[in-house]
PyMOL Python script that loads the backbone (N, CA, C, O; Angstrom):
from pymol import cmd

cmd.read_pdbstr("""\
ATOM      1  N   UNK A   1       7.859 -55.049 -43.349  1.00  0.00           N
ATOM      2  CA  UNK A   1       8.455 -56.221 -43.983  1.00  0.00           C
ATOM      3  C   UNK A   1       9.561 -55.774 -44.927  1.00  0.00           C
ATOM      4  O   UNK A   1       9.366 -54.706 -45.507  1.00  0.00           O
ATOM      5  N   UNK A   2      10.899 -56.551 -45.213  1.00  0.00           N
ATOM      6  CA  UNK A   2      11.909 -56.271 -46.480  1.00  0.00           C
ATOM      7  C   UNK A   2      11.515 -56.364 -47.490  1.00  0.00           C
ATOM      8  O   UNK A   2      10.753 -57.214 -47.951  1.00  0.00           O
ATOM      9  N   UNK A   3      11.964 -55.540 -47.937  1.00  0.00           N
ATOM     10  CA  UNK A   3      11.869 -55.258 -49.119  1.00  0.00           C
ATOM     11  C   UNK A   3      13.099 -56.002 -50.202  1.00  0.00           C
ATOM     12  O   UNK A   3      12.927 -56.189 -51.407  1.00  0.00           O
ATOM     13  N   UNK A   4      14.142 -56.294 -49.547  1.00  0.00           N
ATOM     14  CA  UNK A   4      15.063 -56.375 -50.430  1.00  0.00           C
ATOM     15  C   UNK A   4      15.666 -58.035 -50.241  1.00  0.00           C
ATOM     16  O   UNK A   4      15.801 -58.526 -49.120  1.00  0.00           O
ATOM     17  N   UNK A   5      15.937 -58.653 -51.282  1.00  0.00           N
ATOM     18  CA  UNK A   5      15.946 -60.002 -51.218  1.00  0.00           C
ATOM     19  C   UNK A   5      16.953 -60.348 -50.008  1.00  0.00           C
ATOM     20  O   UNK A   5      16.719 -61.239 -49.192  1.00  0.00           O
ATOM     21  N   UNK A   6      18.144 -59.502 -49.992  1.00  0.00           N
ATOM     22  CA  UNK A   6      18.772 -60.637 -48.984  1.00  0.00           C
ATOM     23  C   UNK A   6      18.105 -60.155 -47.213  1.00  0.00           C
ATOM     24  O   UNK A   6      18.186 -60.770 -46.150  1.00  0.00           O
ATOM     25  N   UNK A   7      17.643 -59.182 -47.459  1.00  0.00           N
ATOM     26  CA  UNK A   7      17.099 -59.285 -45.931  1.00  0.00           C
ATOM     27  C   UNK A   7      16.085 -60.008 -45.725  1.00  0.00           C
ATOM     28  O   UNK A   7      15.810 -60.481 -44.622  1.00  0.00           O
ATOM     29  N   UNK A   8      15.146 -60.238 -47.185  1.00  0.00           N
ATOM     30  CA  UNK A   8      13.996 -61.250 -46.558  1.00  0.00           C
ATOM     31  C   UNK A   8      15.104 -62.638 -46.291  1.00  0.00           C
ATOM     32  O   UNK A   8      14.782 -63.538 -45.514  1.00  0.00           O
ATOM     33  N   UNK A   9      15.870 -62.646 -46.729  1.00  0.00           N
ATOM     34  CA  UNK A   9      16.711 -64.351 -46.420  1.00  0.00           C
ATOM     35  C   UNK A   9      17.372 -64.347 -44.910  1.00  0.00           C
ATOM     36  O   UNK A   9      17.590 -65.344 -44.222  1.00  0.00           O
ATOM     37  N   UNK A  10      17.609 -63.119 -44.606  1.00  0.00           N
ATOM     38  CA  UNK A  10      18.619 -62.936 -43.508  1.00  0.00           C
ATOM     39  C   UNK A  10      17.157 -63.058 -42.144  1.00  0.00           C
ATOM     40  O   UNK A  10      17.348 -63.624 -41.068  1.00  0.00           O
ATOM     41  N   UNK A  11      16.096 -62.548 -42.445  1.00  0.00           N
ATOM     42  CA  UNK A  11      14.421 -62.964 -41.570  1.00  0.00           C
ATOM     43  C   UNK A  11      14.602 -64.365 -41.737  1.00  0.00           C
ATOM     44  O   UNK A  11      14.858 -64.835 -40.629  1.00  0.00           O
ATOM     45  N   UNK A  12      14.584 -65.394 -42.758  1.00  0.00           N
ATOM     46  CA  UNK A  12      14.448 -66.128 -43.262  1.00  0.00           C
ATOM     47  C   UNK A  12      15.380 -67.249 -41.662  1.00  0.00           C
ATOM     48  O   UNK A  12      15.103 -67.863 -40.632  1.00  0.00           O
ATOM     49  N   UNK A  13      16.684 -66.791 -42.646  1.00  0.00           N
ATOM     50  CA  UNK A  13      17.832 -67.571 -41.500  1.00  0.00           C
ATOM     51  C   UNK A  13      17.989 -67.205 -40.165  1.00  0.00           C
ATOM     52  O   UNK A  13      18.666 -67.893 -39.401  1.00  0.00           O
ATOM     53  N   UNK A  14      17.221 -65.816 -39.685  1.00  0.00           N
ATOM     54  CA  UNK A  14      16.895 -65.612 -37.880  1.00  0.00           C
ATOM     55  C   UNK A  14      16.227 -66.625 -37.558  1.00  0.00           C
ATOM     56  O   UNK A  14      16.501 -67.216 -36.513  1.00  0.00           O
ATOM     57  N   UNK A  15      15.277 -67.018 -38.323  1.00  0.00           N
ATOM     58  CA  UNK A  15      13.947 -67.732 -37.466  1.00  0.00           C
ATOM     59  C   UNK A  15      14.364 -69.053 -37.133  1.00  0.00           C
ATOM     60  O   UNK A  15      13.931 -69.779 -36.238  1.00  0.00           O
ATOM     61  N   UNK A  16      15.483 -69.325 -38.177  1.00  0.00           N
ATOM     62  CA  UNK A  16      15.614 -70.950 -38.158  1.00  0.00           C
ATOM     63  C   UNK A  16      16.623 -71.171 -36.656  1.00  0.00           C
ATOM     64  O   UNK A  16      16.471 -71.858 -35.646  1.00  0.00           O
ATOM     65  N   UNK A  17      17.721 -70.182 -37.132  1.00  0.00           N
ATOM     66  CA  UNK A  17      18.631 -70.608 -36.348  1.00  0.00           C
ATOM     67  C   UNK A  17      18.102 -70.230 -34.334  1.00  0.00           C
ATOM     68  O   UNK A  17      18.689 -70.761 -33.392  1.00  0.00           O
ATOM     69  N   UNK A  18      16.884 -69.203 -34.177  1.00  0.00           N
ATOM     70  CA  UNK A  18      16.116 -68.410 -32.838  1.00  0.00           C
ATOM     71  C   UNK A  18      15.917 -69.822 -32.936  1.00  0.00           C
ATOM     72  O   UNK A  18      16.833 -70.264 -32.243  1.00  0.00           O
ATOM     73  N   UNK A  19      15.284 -70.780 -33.372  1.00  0.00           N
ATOM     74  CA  UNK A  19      14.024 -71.928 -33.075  1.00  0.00           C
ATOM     75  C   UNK A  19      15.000 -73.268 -32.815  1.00  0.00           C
ATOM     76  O   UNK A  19      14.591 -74.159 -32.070  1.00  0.00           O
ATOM     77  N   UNK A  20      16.254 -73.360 -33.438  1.00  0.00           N
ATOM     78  CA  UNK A  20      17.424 -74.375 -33.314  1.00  0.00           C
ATOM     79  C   UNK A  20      17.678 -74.230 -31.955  1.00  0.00           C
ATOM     80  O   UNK A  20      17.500 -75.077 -31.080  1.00  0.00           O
ATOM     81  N   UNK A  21      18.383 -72.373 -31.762  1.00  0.00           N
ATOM     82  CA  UNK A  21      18.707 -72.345 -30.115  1.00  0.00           C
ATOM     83  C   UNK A  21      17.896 -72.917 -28.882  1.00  0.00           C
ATOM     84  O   UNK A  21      18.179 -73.572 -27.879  1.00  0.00           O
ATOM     85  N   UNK A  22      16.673 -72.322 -29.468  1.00  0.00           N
ATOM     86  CA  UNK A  22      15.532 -72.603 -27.985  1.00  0.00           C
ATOM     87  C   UNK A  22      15.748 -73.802 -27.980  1.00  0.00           C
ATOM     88  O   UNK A  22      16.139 -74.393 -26.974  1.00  0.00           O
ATOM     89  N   UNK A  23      15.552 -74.306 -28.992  1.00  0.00           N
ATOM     90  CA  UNK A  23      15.519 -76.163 -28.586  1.00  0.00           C
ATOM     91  C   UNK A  23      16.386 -76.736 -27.862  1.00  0.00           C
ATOM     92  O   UNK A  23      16.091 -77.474 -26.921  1.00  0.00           O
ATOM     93  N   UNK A  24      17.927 -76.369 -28.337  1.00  0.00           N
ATOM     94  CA  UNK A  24      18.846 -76.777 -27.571  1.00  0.00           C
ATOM     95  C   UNK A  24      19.079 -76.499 -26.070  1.00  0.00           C
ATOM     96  O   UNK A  24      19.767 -77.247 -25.375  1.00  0.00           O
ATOM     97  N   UNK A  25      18.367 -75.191 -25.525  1.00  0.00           N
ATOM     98  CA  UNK A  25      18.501 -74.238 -24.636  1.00  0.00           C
ATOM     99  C   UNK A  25      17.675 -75.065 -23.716  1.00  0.00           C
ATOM    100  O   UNK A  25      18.052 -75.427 -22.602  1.00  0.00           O
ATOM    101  N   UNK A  26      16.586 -75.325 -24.225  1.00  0.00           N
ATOM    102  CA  UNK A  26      15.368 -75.935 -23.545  1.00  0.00           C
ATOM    103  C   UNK A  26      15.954 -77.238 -23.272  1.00  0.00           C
ATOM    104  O   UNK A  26      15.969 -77.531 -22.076  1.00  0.00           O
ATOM    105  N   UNK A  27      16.338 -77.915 -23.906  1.00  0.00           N
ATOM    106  CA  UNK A  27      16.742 -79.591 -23.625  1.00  0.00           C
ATOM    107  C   UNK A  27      18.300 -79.224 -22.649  1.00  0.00           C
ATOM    108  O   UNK A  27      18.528 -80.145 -21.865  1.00  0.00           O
ATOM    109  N   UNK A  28      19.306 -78.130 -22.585  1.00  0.00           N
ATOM    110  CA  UNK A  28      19.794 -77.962 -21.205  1.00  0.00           C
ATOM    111  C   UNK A  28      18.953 -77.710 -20.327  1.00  0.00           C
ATOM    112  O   UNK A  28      18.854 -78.612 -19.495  1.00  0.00           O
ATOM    113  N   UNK A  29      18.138 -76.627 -20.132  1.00  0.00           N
ATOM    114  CA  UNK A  29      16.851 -76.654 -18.718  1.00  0.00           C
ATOM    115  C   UNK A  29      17.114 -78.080 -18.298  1.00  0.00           C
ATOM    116  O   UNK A  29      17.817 -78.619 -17.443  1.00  0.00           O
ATOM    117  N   UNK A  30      16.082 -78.572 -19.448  1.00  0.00           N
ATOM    118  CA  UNK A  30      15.836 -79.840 -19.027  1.00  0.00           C
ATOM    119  C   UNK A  30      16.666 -80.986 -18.044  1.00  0.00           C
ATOM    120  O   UNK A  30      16.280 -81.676 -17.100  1.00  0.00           O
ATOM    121  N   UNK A  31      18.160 -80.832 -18.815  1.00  0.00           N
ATOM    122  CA  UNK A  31      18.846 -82.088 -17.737  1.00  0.00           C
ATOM    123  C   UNK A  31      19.848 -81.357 -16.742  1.00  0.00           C
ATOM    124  O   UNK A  31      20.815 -81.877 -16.185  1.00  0.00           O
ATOM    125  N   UNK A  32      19.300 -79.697 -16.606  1.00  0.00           N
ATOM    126  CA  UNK A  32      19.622 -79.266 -15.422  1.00  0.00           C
ATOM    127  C   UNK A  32      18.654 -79.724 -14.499  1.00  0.00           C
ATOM    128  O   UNK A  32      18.883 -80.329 -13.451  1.00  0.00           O
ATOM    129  N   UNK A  33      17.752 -79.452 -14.879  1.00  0.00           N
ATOM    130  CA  UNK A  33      16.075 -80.009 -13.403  1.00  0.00           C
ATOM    131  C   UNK A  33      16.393 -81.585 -13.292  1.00  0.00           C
ATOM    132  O   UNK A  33      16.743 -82.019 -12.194  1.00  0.00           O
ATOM    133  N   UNK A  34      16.297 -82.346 -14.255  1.00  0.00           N
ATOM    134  CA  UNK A  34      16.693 -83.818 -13.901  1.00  0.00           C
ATOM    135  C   UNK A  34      17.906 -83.786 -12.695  1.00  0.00           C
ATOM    136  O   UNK A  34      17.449 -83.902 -11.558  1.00  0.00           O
ATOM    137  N   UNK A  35      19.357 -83.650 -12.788  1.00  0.00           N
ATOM    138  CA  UNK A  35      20.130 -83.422 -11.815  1.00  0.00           C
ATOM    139  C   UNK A  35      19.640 -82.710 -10.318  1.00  0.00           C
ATOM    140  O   UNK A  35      20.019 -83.224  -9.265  1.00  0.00           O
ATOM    141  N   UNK A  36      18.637 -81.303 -10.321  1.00  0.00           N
ATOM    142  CA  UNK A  36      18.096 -80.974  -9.464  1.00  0.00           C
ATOM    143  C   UNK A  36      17.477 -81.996  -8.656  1.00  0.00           C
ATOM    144  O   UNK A  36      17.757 -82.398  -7.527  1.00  0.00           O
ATOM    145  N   UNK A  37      16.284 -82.442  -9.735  1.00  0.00           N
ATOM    146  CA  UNK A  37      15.761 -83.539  -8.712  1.00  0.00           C
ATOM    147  C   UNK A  37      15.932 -84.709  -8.455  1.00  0.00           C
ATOM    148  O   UNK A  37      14.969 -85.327  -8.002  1.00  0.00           O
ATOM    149  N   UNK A  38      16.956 -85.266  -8.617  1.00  0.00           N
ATOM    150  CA  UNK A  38      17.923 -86.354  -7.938  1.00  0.00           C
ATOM    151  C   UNK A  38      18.964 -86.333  -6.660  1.00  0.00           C
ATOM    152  O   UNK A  38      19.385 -87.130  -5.823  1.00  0.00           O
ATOM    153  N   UNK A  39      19.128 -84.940  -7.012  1.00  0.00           N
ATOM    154  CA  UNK A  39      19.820 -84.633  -5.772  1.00  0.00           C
ATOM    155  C   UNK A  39      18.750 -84.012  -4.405  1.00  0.00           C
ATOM    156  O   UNK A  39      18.895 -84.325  -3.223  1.00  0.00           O
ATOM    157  N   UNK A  40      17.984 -83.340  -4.801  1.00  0.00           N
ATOM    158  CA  UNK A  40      16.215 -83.337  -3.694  1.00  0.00           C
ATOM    159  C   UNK A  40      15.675 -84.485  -3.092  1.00  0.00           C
ATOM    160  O   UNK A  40      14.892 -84.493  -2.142  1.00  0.00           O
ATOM    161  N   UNK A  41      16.208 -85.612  -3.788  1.00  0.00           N
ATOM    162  CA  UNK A  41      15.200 -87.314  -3.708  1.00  0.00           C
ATOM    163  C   UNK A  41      16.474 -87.805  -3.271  1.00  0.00           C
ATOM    164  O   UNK A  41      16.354 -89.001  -3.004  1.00  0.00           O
ATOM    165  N   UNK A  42      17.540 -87.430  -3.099  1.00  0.00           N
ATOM    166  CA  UNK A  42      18.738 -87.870  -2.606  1.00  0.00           C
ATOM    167  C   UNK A  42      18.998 -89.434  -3.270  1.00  0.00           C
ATOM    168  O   UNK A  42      18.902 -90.485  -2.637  1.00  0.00           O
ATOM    169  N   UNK A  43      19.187 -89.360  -4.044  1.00  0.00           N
ATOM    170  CA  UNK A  43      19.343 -90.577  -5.109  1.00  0.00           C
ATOM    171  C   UNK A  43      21.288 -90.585  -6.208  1.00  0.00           C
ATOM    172  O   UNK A  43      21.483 -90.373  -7.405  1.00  0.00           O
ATOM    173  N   UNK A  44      22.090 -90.853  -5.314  1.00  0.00           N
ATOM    174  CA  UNK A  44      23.324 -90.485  -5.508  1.00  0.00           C
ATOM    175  C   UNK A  44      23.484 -91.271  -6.809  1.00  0.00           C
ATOM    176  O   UNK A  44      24.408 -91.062  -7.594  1.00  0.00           O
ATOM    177  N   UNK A  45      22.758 -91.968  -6.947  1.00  0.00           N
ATOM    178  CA  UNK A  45      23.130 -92.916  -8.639  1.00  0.00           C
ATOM    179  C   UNK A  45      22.791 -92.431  -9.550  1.00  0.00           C
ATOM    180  O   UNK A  45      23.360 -92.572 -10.633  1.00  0.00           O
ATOM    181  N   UNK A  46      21.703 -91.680  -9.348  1.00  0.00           N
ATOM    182  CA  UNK A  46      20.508 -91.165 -10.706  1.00  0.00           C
ATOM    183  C   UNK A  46      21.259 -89.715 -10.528  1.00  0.00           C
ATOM    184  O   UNK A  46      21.500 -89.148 -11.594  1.00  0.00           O
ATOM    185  N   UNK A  47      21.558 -89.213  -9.640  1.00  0.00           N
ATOM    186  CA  UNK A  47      22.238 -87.747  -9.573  1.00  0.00           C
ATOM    187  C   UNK A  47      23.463 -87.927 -10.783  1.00  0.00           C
ATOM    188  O   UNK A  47      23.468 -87.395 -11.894  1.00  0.00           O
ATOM    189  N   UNK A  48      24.345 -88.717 -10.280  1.00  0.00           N
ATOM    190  CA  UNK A  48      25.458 -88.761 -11.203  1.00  0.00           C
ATOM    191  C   UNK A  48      25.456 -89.291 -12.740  1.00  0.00           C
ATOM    192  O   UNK A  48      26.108 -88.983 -13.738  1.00  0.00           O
ATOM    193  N   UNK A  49      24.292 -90.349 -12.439  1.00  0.00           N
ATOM    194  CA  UNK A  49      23.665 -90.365 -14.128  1.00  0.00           C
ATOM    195  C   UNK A  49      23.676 -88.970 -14.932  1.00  0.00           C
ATOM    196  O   UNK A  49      24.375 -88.582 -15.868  1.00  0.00           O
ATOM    197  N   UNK A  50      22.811 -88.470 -14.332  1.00  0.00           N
ATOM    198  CA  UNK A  50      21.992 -87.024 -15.088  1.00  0.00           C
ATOM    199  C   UNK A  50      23.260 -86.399 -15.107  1.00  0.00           C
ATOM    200  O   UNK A  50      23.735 -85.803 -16.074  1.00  0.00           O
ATOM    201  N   UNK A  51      23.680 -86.523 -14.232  1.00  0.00           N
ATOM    202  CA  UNK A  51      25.023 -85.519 -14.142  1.00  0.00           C
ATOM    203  C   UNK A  51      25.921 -85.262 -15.848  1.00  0.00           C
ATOM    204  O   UNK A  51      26.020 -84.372 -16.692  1.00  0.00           O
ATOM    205  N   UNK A  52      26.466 -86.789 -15.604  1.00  0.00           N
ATOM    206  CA  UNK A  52      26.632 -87.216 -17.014  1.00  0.00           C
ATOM    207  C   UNK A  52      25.958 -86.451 -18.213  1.00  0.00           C
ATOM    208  O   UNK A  52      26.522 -85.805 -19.097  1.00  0.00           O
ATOM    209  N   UNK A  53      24.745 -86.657 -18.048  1.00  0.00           N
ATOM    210  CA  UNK A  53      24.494 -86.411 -19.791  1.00  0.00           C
ATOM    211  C   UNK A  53      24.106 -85.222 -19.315  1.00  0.00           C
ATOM    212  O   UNK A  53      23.651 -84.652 -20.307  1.00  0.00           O
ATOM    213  N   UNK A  54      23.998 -84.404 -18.273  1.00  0.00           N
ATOM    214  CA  UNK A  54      23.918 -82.926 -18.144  1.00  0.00           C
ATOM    215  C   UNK A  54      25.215 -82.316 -18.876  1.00  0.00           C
ATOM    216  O   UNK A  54      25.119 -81.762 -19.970  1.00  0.00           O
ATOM    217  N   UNK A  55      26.366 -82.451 -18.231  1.00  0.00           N
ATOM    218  CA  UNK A  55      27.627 -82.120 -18.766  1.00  0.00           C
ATOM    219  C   UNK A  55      27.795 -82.103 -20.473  1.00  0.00           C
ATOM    220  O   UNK A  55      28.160 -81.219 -21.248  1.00  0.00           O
ATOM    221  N   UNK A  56      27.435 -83.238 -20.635  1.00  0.00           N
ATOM    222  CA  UNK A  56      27.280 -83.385 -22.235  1.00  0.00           C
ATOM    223  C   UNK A  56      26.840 -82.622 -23.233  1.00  0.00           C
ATOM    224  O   UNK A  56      27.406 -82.319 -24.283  1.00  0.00           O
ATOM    225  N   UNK A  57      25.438 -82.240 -22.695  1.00  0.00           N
ATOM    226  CA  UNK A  57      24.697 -81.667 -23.228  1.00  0.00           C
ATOM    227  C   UNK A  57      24.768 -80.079 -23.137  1.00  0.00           C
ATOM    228  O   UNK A  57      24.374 -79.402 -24.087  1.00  0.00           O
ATOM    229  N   UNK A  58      25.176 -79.608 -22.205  1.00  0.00           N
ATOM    230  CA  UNK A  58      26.070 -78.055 -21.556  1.00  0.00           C
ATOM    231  C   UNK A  58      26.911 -78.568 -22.839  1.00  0.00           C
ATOM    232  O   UNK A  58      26.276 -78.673 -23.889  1.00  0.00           O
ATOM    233  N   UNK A  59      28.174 -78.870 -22.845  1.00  0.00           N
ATOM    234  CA  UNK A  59      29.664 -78.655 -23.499  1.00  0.00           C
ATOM    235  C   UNK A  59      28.911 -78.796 -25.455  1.00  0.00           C
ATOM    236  O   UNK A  59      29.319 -78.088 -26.376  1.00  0.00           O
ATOM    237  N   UNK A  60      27.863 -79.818 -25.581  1.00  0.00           N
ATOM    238  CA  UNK A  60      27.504 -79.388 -27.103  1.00  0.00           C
ATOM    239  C   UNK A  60      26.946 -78.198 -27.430  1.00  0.00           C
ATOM    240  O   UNK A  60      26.929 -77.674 -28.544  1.00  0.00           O
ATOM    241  N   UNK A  61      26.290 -77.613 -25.966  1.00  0.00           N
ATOM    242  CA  UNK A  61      25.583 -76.663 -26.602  1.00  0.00           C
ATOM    243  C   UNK A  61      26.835 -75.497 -26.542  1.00  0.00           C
ATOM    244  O   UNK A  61      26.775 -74.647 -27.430  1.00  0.00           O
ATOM    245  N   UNK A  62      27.788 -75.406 -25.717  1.00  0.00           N
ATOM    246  CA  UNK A  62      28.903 -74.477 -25.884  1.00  0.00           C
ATOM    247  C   UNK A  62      29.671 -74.405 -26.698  1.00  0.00           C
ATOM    248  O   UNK A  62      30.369 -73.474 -27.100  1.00  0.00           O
ATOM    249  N   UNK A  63      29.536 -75.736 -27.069  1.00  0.00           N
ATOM    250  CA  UNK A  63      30.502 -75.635 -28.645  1.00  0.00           C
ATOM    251  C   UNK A  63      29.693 -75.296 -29.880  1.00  0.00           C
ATOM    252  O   UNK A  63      30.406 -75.099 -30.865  1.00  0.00           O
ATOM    253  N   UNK A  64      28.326 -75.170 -30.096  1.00  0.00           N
ATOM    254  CA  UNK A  64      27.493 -74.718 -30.791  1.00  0.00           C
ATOM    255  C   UNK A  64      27.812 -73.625 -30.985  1.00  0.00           C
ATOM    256  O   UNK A  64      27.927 -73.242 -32.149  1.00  0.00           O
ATOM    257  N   UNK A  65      28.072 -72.724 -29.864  1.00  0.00           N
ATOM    258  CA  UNK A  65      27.927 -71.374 -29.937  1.00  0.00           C
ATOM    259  C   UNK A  65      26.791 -71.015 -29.112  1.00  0.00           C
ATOM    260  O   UNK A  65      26.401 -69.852 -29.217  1.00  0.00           O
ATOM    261  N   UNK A  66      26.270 -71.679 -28.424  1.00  0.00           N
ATOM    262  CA  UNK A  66      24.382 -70.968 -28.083  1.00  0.00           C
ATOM    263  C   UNK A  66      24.754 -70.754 -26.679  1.00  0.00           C
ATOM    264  O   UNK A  66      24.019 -69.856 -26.268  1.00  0.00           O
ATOM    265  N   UNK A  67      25.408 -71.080 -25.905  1.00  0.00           N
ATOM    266  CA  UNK A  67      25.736 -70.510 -24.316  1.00  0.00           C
ATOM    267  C   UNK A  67      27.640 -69.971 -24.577  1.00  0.00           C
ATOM    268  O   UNK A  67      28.327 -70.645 -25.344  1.00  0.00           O
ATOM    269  N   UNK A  68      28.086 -69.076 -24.044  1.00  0.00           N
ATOM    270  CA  UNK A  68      29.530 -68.860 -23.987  1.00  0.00           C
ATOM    271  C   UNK A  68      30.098 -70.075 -23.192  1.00  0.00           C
ATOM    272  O   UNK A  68      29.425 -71.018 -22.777  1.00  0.00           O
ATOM    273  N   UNK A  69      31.156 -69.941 -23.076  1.00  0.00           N
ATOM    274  CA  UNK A  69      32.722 -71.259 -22.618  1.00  0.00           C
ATOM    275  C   UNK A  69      32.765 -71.261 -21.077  1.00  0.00           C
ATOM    276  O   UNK A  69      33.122 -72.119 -20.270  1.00  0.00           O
ATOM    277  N   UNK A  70      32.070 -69.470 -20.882  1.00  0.00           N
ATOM    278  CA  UNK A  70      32.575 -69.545 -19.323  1.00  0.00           C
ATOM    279  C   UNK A  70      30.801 -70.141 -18.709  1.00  0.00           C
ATOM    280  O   UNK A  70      30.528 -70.904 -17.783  1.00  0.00           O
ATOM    281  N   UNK A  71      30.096 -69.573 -19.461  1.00  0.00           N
ATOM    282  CA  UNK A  71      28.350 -69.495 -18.803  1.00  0.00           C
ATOM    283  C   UNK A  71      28.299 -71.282 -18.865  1.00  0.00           C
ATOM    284  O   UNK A  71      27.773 -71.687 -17.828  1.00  0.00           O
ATOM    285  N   UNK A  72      28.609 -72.169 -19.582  1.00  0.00           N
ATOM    286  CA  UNK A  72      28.851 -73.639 -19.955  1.00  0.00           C
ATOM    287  C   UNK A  72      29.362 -74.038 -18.390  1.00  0.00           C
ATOM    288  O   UNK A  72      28.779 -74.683 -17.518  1.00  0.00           O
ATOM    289  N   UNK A  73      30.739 -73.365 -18.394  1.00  0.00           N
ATOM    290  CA  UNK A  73      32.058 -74.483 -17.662  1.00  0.00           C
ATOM    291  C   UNK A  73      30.926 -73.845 -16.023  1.00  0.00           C
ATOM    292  O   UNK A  73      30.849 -74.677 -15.119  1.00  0.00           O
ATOM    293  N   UNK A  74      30.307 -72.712 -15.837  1.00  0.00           N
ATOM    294  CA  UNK A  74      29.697 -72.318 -14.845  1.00  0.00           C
ATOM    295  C   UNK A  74      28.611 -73.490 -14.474  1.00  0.00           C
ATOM    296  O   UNK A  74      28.679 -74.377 -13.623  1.00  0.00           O
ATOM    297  N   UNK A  75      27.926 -73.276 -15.107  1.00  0.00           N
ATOM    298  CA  UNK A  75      26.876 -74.271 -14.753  1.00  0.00           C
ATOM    299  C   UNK A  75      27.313 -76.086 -15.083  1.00  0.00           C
ATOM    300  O   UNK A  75      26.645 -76.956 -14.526  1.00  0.00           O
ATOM    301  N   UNK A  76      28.126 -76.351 -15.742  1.00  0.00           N
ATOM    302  CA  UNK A  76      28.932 -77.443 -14.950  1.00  0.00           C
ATOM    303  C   UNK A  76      29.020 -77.517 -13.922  1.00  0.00           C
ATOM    304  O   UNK A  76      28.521 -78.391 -13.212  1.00  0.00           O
ATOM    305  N   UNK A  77      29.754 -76.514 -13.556  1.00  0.00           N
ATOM    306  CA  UNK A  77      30.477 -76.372 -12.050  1.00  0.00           C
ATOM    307  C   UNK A  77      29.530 -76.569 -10.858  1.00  0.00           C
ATOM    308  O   UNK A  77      29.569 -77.454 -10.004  1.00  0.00           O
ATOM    309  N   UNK A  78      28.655 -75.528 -10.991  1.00  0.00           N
ATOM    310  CA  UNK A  78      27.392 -75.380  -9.915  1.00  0.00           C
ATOM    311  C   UNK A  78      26.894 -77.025  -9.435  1.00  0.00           C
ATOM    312  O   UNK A  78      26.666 -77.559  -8.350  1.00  0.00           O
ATOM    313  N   UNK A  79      26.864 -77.587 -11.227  1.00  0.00           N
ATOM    314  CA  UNK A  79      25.781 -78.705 -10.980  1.00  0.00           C
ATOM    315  C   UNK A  79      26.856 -80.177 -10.103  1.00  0.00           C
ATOM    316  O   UNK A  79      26.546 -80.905  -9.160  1.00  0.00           O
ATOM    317  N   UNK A  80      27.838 -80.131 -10.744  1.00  0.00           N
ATOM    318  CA  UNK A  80      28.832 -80.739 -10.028  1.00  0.00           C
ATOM    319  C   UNK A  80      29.410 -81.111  -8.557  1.00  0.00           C
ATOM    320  O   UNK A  80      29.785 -82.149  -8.012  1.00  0.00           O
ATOM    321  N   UNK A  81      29.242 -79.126  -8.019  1.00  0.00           N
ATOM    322  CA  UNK A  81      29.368 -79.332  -6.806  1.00  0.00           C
ATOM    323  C   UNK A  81      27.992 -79.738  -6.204  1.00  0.00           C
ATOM    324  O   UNK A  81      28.102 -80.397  -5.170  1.00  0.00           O
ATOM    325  N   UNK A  82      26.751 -79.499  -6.610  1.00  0.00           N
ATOM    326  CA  UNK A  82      26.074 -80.182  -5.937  1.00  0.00           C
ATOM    327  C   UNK A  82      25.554 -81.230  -5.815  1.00  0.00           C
ATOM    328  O   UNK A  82      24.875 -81.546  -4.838  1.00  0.00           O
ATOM    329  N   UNK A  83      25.811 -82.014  -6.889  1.00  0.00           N
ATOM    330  CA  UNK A  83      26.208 -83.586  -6.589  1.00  0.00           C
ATOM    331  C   UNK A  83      27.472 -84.104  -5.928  1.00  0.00           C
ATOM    332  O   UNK A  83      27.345 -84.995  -5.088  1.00  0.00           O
ATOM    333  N   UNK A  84      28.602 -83.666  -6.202  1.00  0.00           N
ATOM    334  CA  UNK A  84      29.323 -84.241  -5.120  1.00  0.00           C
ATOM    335  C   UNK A  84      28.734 -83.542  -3.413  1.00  0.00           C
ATOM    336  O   UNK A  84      28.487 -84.370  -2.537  1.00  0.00           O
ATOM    337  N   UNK A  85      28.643 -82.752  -3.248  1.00  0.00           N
ATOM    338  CA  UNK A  85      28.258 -82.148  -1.569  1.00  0.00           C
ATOM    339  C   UNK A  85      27.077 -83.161  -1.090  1.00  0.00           C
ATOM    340  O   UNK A  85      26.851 -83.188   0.120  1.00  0.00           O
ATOM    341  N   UNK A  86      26.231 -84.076  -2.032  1.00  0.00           N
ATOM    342  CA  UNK A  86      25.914 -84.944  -1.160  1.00  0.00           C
ATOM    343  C   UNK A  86      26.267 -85.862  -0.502  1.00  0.00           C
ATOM    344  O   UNK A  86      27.423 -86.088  -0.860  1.00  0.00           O
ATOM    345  N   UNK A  87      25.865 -86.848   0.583  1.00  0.00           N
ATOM    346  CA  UNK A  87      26.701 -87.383   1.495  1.00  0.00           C
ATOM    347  C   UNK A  87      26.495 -88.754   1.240  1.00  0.00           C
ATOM    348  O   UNK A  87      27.103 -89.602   1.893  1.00  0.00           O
TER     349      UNK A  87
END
""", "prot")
cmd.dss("prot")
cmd.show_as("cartoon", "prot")
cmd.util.cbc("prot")
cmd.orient("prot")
């Protein structure tokens, strides 16, 4: 354990900001699988719904800082083309 005040603060401010990321990280998972399984159930309305607030939710978390610009605009991309490639 630190010994010295600002490293116990700097433990202090890891934990908060590790437990901020996951959350955010986890709630992208999340409306990546939503988009997944709309496009599995072939449901072109609910695909492009999710789509929507998938995108959204990618570009806040890239502007956060918690995914990079390119790993973001990537998995946009992926999820994009596979909602449009349905028929």
């Amino acid at each position: 354990m630190a010994n010295i005040k600002s490293a116990k603060k700097r433990i202090l401010v890891t934990a908060t900001k590790t437990a901020r990321n996951k959350s955010i990280k986890s709630a992208v998972k999340t409306s990546i699988k939503k988009v997944e399984a709309a496009v599995d159930a072939k449901n072109k309305e609910e695909a492009s719904e999710a789509l929507v607030n998938a995108v959204s939710t990618i570009a806040k978390a890239a502007k956060r800082g918690i995914y990079h610009k390119n790993n973001a605009a990537r998995k946009v991309s992926r999820l994009t083309k596979l909602v449009n490639g349905m028929s």
